[in-house]
N, C-alpha and C positions, 0 to 999 in steps of 0.2 A: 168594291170601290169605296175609298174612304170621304173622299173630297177634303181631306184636312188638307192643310198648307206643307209640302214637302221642306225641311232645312237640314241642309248639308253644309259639312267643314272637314276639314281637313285632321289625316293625325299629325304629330309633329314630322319633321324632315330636315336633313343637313344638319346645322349645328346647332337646331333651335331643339332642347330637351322638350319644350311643351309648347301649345298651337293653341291662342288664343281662340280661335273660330272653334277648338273641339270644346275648350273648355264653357264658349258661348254656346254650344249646341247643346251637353251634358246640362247645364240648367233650364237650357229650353224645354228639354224631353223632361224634367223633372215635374214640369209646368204642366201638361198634355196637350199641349194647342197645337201640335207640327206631328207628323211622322219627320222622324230625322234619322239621319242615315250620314254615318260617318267613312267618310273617304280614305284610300289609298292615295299618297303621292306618287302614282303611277300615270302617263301620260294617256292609254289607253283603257286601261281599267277604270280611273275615275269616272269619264262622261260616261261610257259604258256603264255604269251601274246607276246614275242619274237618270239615263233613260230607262234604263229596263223598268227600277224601281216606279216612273212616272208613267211609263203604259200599264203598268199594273194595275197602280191605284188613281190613278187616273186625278191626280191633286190640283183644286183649285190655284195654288198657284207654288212657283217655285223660288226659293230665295237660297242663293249660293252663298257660303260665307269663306274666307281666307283671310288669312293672317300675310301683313305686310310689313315685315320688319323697318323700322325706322321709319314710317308715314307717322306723321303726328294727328291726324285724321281719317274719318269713315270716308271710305272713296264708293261713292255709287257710281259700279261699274256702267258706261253708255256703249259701250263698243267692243267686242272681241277680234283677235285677228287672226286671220288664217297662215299665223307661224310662229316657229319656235324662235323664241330670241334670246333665250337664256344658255350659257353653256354649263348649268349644274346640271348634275344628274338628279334627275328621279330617285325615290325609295329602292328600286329596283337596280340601279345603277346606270340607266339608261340616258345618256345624253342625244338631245337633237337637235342641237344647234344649227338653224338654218333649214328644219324641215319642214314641210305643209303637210298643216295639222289634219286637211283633206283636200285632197291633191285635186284639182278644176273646183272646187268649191270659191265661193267669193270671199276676196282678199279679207274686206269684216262682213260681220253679221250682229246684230241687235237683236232684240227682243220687245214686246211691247210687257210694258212695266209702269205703272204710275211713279218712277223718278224721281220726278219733285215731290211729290208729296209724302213721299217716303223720305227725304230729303228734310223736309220744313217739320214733320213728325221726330224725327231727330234731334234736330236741332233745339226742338221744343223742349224736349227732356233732357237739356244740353249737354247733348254732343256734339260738336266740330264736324260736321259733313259739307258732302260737295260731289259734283258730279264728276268723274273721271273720266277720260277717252284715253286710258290704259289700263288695259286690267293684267298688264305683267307680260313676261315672254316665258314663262315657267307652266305648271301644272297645273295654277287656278286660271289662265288665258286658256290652257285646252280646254280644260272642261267646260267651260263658258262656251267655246267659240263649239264643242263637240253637240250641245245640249243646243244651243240656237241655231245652228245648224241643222238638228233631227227638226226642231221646230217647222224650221225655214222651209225643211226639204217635205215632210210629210202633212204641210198644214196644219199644225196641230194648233189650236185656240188655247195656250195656256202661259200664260204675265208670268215673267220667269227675268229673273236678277240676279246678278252679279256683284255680292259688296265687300271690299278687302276692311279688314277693322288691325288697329294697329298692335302690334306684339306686347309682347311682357316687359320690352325694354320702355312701353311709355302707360301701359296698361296694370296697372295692380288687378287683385282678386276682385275689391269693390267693385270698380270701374266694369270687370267680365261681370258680376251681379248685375248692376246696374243696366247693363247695356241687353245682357239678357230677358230681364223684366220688360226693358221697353220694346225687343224685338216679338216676344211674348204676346204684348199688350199688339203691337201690329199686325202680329200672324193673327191672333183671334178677332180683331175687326175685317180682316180681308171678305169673312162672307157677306159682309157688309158692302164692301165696295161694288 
């Protein structure tokens, strides 16, 4: 059991060559405050390997990261839904448009997460954040809704988040620096909280 703070992102997908959230993960791991674990855009595979890797190590808490092309802001994700609303495909090729992402499971599910304060921590080291009640109809909503879900369904006591951070087309390298130091500086306070 590690108790670090699990962070996951995503690799790139469709027509984006690179995925700002991998490239936010790759400096965080450089930092050593997270186990981090880089995703599949796969609809299944991703939460699947969220959870497994989270009963393993059993981590103080867990902070999902994606890339939202064209958000001009950090979206702290409130809400996952239990469907697909996107008709792109997956890494895999796999479209599901219009499917339940677990079939009699409730339509959303949440997570308990300090939010705001994660929010105003943001902000503080000015970045443009905000609470969102969308976190996509794609492969960062499943994983969300797949991981709050095991939460939901097994009781598991562990603050787990969902935050889209915006792409390449509004984000330079800096800005992935930047943003990664402050995520850094938040994962390594969490045993604090």
């Amino acid at each position: 059991m590690t108790n670090r703070p699990l962070l996951t992102a995503f690799e790139p997908f469709g027509l984006h060559a690179a995925n700002t959230s991998l490239e936010v993960l790759r400096a965080v791991a450089a930092l050593g405050v997270a186990r981090t674990l880089a995703l599949p855009v796969l609809y299944e595979e991703a939460p699947r390997l969220v959870i497994e890797t989270a009963k393993r190590e059993l981590p103080r808490e867990i902070l999902m990261l994606g890339m939202a092309a064209g958000r001009q802001m950090v979206a702290v994700e409130n809400i996952a839904r239990n469907e697909v609303t996107s008709g792109a495909p997956d890494n895999g090729g796999r479209a599901r448009i219009g499917d339940w992402l677990r079939p009699g499971g409730p339509d959303t599910l949440t997570s308990p997460y300090p939010r705001p304060a994660l929010i105003q921590f943001l902000r503080q080291r000015g970045f443009a954040s905000a609470l969102s009640d969308d976190a996509g109809g794609y492969v960062c909503n499943a994983t969300y809704y797949g991981v709050a879900h095991w939460l939901w369904r097994e009781s598991v006591n562990v603050p787990a988040v969902f935050v889209h951070i915006p792409g390449a087309d509004r984000w330079d390298s800096n800005a992935v620096e930047t943003f990664a130091a402050a995520l850094a500086e938040w994962l390594a306070r969490s045993a604090h909280r």
